[in-house]
N, C-alpha and C positions, 0 to 999 in steps of 0.2 A: 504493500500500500504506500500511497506517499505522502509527505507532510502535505500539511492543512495551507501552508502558504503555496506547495506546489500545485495543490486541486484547484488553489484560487487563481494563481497564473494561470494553468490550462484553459480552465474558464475564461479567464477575461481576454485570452488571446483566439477565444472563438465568438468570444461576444464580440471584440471587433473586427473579425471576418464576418460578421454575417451582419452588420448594421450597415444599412443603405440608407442614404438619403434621397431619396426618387422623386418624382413627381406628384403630386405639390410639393414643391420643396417646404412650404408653408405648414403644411401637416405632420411631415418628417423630420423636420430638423428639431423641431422639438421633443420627441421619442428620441433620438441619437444625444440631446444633448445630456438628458435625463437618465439614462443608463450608462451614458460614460462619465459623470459627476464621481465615480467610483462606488464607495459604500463597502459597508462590508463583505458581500457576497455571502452571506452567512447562509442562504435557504440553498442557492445552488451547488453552493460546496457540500450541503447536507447530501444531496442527491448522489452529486460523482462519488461522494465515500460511502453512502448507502448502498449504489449494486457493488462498488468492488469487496465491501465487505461480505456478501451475498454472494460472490463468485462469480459476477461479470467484468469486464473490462468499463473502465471508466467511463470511456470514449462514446459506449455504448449509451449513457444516459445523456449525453451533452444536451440534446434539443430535450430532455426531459428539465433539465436544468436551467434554460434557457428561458419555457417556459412559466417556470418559475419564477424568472428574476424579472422578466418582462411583469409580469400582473402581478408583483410583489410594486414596481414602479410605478404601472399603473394604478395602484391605489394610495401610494400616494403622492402623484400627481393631483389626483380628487383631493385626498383628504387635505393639503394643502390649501387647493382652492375654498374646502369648506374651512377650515380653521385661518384661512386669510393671514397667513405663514409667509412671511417675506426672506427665509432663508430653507434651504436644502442640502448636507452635506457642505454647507460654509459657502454657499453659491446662492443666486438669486432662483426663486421656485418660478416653476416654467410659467404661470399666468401673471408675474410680474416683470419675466423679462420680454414674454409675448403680452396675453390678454385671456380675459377668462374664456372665452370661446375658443381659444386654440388649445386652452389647457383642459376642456372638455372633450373638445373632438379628436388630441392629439389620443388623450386618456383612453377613447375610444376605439380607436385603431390598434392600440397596445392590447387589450385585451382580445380582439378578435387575433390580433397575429401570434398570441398566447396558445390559444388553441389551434392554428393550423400549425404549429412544432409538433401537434401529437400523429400528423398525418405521416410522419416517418417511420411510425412501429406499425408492426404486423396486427393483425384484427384483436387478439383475445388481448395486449400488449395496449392496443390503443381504444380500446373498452373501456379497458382496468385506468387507466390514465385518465381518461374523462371522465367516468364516474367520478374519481376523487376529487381530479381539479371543480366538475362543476358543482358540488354537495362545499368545495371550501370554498370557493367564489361567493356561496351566496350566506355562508357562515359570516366573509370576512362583511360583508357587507350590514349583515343584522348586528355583529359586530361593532361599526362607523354608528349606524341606526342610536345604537344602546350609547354609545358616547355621546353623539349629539341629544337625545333624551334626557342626557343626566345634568349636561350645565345646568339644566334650569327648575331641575329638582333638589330640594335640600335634603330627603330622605333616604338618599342609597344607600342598600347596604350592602356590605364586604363582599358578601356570596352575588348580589347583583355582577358589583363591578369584579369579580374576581372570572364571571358571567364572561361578560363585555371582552375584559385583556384575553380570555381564553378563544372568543370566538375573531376577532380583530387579529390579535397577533400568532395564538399561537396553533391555532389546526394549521395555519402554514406553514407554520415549521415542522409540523406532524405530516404534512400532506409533502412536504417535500423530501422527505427521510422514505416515508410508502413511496412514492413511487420510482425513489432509487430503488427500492424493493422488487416493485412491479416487474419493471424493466429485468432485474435480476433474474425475475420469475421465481424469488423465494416463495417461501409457504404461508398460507393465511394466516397462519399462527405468527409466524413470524414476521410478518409484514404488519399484523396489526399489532405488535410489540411496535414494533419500532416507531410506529408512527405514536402510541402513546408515550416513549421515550421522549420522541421530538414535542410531542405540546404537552408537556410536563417542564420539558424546557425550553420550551415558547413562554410558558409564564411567566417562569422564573428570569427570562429577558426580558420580559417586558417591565416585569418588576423594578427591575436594574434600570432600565430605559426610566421610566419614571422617575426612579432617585436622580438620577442622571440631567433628568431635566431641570431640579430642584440644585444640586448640588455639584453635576459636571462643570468640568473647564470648557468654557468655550472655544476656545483654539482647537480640541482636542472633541470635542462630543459633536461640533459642524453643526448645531441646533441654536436655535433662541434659544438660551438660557432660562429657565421662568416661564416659557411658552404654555405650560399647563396652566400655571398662574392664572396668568393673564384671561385664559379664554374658561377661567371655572372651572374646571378638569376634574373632578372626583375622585381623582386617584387614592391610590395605597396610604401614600405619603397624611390626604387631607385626610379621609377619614377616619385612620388613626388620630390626627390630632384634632378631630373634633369628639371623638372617643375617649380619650385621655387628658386633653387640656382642662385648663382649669377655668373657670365661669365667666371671666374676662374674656381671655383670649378667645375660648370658641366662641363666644357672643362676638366679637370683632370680625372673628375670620369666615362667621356665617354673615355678618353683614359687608364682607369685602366682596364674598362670591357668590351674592345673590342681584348682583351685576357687574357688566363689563365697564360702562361708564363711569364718569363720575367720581371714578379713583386714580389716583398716579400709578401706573402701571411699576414705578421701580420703589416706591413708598408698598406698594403691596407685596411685591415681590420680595422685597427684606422683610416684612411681617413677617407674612406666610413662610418662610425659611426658618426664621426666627421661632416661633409654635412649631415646629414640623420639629426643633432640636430640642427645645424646653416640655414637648408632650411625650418623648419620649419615641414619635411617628419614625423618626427615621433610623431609630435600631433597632425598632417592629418590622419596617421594612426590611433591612438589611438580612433579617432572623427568617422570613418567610421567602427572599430569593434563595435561603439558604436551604431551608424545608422543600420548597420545590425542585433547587438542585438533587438532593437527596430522595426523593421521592423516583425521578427519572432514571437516577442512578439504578434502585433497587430493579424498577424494572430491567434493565439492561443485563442486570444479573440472568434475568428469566430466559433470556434468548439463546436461541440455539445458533451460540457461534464462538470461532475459539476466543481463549483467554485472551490472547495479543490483540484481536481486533476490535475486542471490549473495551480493552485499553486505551485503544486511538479513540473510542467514542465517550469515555471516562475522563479524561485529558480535554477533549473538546469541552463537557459541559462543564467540569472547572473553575476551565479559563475564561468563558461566560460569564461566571458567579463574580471574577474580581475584574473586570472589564471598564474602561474608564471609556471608550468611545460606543 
């Protein structure tokens, strides 16, 4: 098998072999500019180490991969546009360097050329791959759904929003681990191991992502900093500290984030930080990317595959847990 930076070269050295900028240029250049911004690669590279651990050649999953990374872009391309997000990976978001109607319709294109990647496998091969991709397309989307829902609710709770990060972030990363599977043509047992491996540690990223938003280096995380802040976000981080804080604070931090206006966005942002480390929220958080990791972990013990290639996927989730970008 090969290191986790090598899967991610190969990768990106196929992802730019196959981006075209074609006609309209106006619709395409916005898809090329948004999948070459970099990013982690984290769902595609799930894939290429998922069938070789399975017993296929890497090579074999790339457009499985590919489509991944495409409608992992695709959405958030969108969610950008709904969260009115003026940064991407440290770069301007595509309906700010275009306009919202290019970053709709470019979004759109992305997704439809998401699914013609699966027209490279054979029938039972490209079954099994659209089943999954379209049951987690429409997951991530009730996903988006439940986060826009929740700005403007004061009552979520944990199991909602824990809800939400599982169907938003992480069946993607479970749906991308399955269908390196697929492709492998492992066994149902084992495939759908793996994919609850992957959204056990889709949570547990996104958990991290969250803290991240609150407490990442900017230089380093390519986000607004505060961006949940800002837009009422319901996260890990709040709800802890509307849980835990003390009668002040949560009375404050319920009336910062029961709207958007009206407040100084960098007077909120130091509050909200502020509570998030005096409630205790953010070593609640930190405790539950941890429980999550661990949780993943056990599963992976369950799978039928050797020691050594447990390992490579043991090491990956990790590295996740202590992750600064």
């Amino acid at each position: 098998m090969l290191s986790i930076d090598s899967y991610r070269a190969v990768f990106t050295s196929y992802l730019q072999d196959k981006i075209q900028t074609k006609q309209p240029e106006s619709l395409y250049e916005p898809i090329t500019y948004i999948l070459t911004l970099g990013g982690k690669r984290l769902r595609p590279v799930l894939t290429l180490m998922t069938a070789e651990i399975f017993g296929a050649d890497h090579k074999k999953a790339l457009n499985a991969a590919l489509a991944v990374e495409v409608f992992h872009n695709f959405s958030l391309m969108h969610d950008d546009i709904m969260d009115d997000a003026p940064l991407r990976r440290g770069e301007e978001t595509v309906h700010e360097k275009w306009n919202l109607n290019t970053g709709i319709l470019s979004g759109d294109a992305m997704l439809i050329q998401a699914y013609q990647l699966f027209e490279n496998y054979e029938n039972d091969i490209f079954r099994g791959l659209a089943q999954v991709f379209s049951k987690t397309a429409l997951e991530v989307c009730e996903g988006q759904q439940y986060d826009v829902d929740f700005e403007t609710r004061n009552d979520v709770t944990e199991a909602e929003y824990l809800k939400m990060i599982e169907y938003k972030t992480a069946v993607l990363v479970g749906a991308a681990m399955k269908m390196g599977a697929l492709v492998a043509e492992a066994s149902d047992d084992n495939a759908e191991k793996i994919y609850n491996f992957g959204r056990l540690l889709g949570v547990a990223f996104q958990l991290q992502d969250d803290y991240l938003d609150a407490f990442g280096d900017p230089e380093t995380f390519g986000k607004q900093v505060g961006g949940d802040i800002i837009e009422n976000k319901k996260t890990f981080l709040y709800l802890k500290a509307i849980e835990n804080a003390n009668d002040d604070d949560k009375e404050k931090l319920l009336t910062m984030f029961a709207n958007k206006n009206g407040v100084d966005s960098t007077a909120k942002i130091v509050f909200a930080k502020e509570v998030f480390e005096r409630s205790g929220a953010s070593e609640l958080t930190k405790k539950a990317i941890k429980n999550y990791t661990e949780q993943a972990l056990r599963v992976l013990e369950s799978i039928s595959v050797s020691d050594d290639k447990k390992q490579v996927l043991r090491d990956f989730g990790e590295s996740l847990m202590y992750r600064t970008i």
